[in-house]
C-alpha positions in Angstrom: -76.1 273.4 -122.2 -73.9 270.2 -124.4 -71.6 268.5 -122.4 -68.9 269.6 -123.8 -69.4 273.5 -122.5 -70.6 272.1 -118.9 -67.6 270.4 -119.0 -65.6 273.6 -120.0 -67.5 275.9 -117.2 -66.7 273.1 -114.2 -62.9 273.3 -115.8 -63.2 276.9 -115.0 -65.3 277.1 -111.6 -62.6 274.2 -110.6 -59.7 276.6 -111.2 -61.4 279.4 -109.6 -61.9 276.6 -106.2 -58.2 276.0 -106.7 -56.9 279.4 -106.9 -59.3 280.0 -103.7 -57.7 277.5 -101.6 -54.1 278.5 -102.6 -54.5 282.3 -102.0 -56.9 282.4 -98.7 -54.6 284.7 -97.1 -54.5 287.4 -99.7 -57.4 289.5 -100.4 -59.8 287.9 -103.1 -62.0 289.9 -105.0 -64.6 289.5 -108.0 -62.8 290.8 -110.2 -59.6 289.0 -109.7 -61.9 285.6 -110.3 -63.8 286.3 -112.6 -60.4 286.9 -114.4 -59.0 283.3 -113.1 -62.2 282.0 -114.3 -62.1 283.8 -117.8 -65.7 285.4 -117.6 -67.0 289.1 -117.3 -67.5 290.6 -113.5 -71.2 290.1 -114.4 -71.5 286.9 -116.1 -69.1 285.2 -113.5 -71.2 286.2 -110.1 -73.8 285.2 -111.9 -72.8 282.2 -113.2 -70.9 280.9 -109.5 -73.9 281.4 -107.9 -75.6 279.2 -109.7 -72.7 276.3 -110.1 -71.5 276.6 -106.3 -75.4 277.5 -104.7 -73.6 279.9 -102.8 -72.8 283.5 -103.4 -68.8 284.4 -104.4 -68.3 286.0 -101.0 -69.8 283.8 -99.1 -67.9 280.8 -100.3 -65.2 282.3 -99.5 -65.7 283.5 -96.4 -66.9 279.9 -95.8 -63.6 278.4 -96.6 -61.4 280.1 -94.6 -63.6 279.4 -91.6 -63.6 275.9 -92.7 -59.7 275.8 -93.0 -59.4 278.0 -89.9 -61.6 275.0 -87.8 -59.2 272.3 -88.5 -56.7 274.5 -87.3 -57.8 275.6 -84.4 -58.3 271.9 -83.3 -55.3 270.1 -85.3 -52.8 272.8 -85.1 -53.3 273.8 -81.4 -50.0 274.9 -80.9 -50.6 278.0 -83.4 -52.2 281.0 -81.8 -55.5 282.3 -83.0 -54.5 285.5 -84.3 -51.9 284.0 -86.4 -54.7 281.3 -87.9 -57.3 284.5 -88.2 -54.5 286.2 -90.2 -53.2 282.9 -92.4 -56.7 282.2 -93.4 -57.1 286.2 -95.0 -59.0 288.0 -91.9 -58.1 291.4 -91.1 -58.1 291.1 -87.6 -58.6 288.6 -84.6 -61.5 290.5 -83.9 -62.9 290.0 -87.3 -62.5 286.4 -87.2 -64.0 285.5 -84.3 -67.2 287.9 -85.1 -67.6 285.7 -88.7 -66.9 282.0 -86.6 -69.6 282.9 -84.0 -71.9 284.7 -86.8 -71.7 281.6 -88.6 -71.3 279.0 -86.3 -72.3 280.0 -82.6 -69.0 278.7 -81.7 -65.9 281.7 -80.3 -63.0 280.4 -82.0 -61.3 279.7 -78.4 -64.5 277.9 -77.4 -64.4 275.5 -80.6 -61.0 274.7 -79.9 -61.5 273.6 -76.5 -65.0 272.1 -77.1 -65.4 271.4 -81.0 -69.5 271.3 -81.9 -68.1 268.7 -84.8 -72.4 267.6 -85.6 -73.7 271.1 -85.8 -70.1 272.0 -87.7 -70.8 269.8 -90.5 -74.0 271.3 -91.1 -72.8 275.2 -91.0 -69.9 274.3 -93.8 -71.2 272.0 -95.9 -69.2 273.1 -98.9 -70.8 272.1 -102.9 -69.7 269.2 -104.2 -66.6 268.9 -106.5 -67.3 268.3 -109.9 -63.3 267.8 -110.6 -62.4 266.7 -114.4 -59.4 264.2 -114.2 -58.7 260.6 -115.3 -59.3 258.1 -112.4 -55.7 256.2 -112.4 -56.2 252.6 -110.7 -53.4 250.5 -110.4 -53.0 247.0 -108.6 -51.0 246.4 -105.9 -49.7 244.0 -103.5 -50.5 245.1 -99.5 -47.9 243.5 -97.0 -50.0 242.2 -93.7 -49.5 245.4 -91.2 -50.1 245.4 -87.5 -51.9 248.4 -86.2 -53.4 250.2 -83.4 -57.2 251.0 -83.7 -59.4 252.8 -82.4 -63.1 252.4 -83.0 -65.6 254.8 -84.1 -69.0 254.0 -83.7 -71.8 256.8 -83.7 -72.4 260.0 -86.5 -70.0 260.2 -89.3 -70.0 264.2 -88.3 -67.9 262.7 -85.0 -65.3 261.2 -86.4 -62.8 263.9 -85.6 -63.8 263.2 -81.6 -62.5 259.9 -82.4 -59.7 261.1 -84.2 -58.2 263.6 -81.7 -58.6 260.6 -78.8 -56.4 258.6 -81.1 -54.2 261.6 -81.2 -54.0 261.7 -77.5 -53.6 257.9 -77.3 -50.4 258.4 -80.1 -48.9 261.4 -78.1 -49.0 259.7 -74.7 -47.2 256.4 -75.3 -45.0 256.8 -78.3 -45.9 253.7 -80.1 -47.3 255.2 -83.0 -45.1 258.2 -83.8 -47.1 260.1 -86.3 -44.4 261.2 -87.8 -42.6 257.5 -89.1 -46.1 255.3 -88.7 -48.2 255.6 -91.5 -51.7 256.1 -91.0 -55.1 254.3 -91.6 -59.0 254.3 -92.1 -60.7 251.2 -92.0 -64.4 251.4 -93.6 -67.2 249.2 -92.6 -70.3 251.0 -94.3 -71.7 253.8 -96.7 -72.9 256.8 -94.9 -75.3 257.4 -97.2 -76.8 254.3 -96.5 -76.7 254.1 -92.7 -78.1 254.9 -89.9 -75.9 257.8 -87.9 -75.8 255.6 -84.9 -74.6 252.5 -86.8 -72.0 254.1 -88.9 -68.5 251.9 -88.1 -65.6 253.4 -88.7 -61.7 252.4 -87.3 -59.1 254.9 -87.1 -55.3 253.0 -87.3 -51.6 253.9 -86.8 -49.0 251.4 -87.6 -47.3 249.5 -84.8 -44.7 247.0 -84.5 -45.8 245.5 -81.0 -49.2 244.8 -79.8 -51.0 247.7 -77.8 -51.3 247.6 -73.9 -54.9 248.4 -72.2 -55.0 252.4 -72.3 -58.0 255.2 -71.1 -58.8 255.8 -74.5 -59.6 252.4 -75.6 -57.2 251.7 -78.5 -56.3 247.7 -79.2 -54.2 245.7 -81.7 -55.5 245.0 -85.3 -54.3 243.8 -88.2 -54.7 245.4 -91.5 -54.9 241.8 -93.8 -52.5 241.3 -96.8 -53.4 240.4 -100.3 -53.8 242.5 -103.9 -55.8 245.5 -104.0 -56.7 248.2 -106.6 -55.6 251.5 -105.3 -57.1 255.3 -106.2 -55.1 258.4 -105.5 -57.5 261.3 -103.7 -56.5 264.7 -103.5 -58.1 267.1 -101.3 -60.3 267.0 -98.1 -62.0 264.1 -97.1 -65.2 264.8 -97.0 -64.8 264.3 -101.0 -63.0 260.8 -101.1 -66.8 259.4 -101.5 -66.5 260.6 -105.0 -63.5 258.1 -105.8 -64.6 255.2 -103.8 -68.3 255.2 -105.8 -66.0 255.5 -109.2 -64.2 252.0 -108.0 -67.7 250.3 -107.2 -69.6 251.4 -110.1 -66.9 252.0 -112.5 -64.0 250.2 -112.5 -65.0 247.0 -110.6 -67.5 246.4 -113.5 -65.0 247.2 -116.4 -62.0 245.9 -115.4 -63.2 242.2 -114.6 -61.8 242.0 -111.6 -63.4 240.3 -108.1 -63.8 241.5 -104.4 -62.5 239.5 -102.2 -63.3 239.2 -98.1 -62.2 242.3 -96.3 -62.6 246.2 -95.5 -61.9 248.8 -97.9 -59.3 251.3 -96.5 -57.8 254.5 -96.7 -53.8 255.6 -95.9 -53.9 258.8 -95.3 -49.9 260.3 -96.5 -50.8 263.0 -94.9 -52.6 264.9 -92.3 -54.7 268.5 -91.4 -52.4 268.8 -88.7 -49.5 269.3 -91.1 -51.0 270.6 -94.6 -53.6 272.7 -96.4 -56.8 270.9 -97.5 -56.4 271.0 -100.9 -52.9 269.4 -100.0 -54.3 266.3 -98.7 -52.8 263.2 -100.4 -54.9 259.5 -99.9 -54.7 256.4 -101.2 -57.8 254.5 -101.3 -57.3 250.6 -101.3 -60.0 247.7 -102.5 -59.3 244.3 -101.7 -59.6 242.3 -104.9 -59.2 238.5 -105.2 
C-alpha cells in the first residue's frame, strides 16, 4: 500500500475511533461505520480488523468498559446503572455480565477495590495513528509552588496514587481541584524502566506549604524558566506519542537545548469531569 492511501485509510479508521467515542451511548452498528468510514459492510469489518487487531464489536464493547472504569472510580457519586446506561448497555445487568466476562472484576467490586495492573492488561486499546500537525510553541513557565505526591512502583498504579492525592485534596482544601491547576512531573520512560523503578509525581497547585498528612503529600516546587509546549488530546495513555515527537523531532530541528529539569504535564482537565476523547494536556520541555 503507498503512503498516501495508508494515510487516507488511518484518516478514516480515526474518524470511525472518533465517532465511537462520541456516540457510546447510542447503539453502533456495522453498518452505520462502515458508512462513517466510507467503505462497504464487507470491506470495512474486514479491513478494522486488521488496522485495530481487534474485531468491530469487540472494540467497542471494549471502550465503553474502558470509559465505564474511570467512571466508576472517578465519578463515584454516579450510580452504576446510570454509568451502565451512559456508556450504551442495555441494562445494569448487562454491564456487569461484560465487566466481570472481561475483567473478573463486578462493577461495584472494581469501584471499591480497582485491580488497576490486571486492568491495564484487559483494555489495552491499539495505538492511535492520528494525522495532525504537531504545533510547538515556546513559553515562559512562572516558578509554581505545589503539593506532590510521589509515585513510585508500576506505571499500571498510578491511578492508586492518584485517587490518594484525591483524598489528600478533598480532606484539607488546599488544593481545590476546581481553581488549582493540576500537574504530572516525569522522571523516566516506561518503556525503558523497570516497573518498580518507574518515578512519577502527581501535583496540585498551592499557595502555602503542605502540613504532614496520612497520605504522604509534601511541598514542591515546579521550577520556572522557557519551555516548548505540545497540546495532547485524548486519554493519557497516548501522550507517549507527543512526548517521543518532541525528543526525536522537534528538539533536533528546531536547534534548541535542554536544560536541567523534569518534563511535565498540566492536565486542563480531568476523567472525573470529561469524556476521554475530551481530555485536554499540555506537555512542557524545559529548554535553555
Amino acid at each position: 500500500m503507498s503512503n498516501s492511501l495508508a494515510k487516507k485509510y488511518e484518516q478514516r479508521f480515526e474518524r470511525v475511533f472518533d465517532y465511537i467515542e462520541l456516540h457510546l451511548s447510542e447503539p453502533l452498528s456495522v453498518e452505520q461505520l462502515s458508512q462513517v468510514a466510507n467503505f462497504s459492510k464487507f470491506h470495512f469489518h474486514r479491513q478494522f480488523s486488521l488496522y485495530a487487531g481487534i474485531g468491530v464489536f469487540a472494540y467497542v464493547r471494549m471502550v465503553r468498559l474502558r470509559h465505564a472504569s474511570y467512571w466508576l472510580v472517578f465519578r463515584k457519586q454516579e450510580r452504576i446503572i446510570d454509568i451502565a446506561l451512559d456508556v450504551g448497555f442495555e441494562s445494569p445487568e448487562s454491564f456487569s455480565r461484560a465487566f466481570k466476562q472481561e475483567f473478573g472484576q463486578s462493577p461495584s467490586q472494581f469501584r471499591k477495590k480497582p485491580q488497576w495492573q490486571p486492568w491495564n492488561e484487559c483494555f489495552r486499546l491499539p495505538q492511535r495513528k492520528r494525522v495532525e500537525k504537531m504545533n510547538v510553541k515556546i513559553v515562559d513557565f512562572k516558578e509554581i509552588k505545589v503539593a506532590v505526591l510521589e509515585h513510585r512502583g508500576a506505571p499500571e498504579l498510578v491511578n492508586d496514587s492518584v485517587m490518594t492525592f484525591i483524598e489528600w485534596r478533598k480532606s484539607t482544601g488546599l488544593s481545590p481541584l476546581h481553581t488549582s491547576r493540576t500537574f504530572g512531573l516525569i522522571y523516566d520512560d516506561p518503556a525503558m524502566v523497570d516497573p518498580e523503578r518507574f518515578r512519577f509525581d502527581i501535583c496540585g497547585e498551592v499557595t502555602e506549604d503542605v502540613a504532614g498528612n496520612p497520605q504522604k503529600v509534601k511541598s514542591g516546587l515546579i521550577p520556572g524558566g522557557r519551555c516548548a509546549v505540545l497540546r495532547h488530546h485524548g486519554p493519557h495513555e497516548h501522550i507517549g506519542e507527543k512526548v517521543y515527537y518532541l525528543y526525536r523531532e522537534w528538539l533536533p530541528e528546531c536547534g534548541e537545548e535542554l536544560r536541567d529539569a523534569n518534563l511535565f504535564f498540566h492536565y486542563l482537565n480531568l476523567r472525573s469531569q470529561v469524556a476521554d476523547y475530551e481530555l485536554i494536556t499540555d506537555i512542557y520541555l524545559p529548554i535553555k
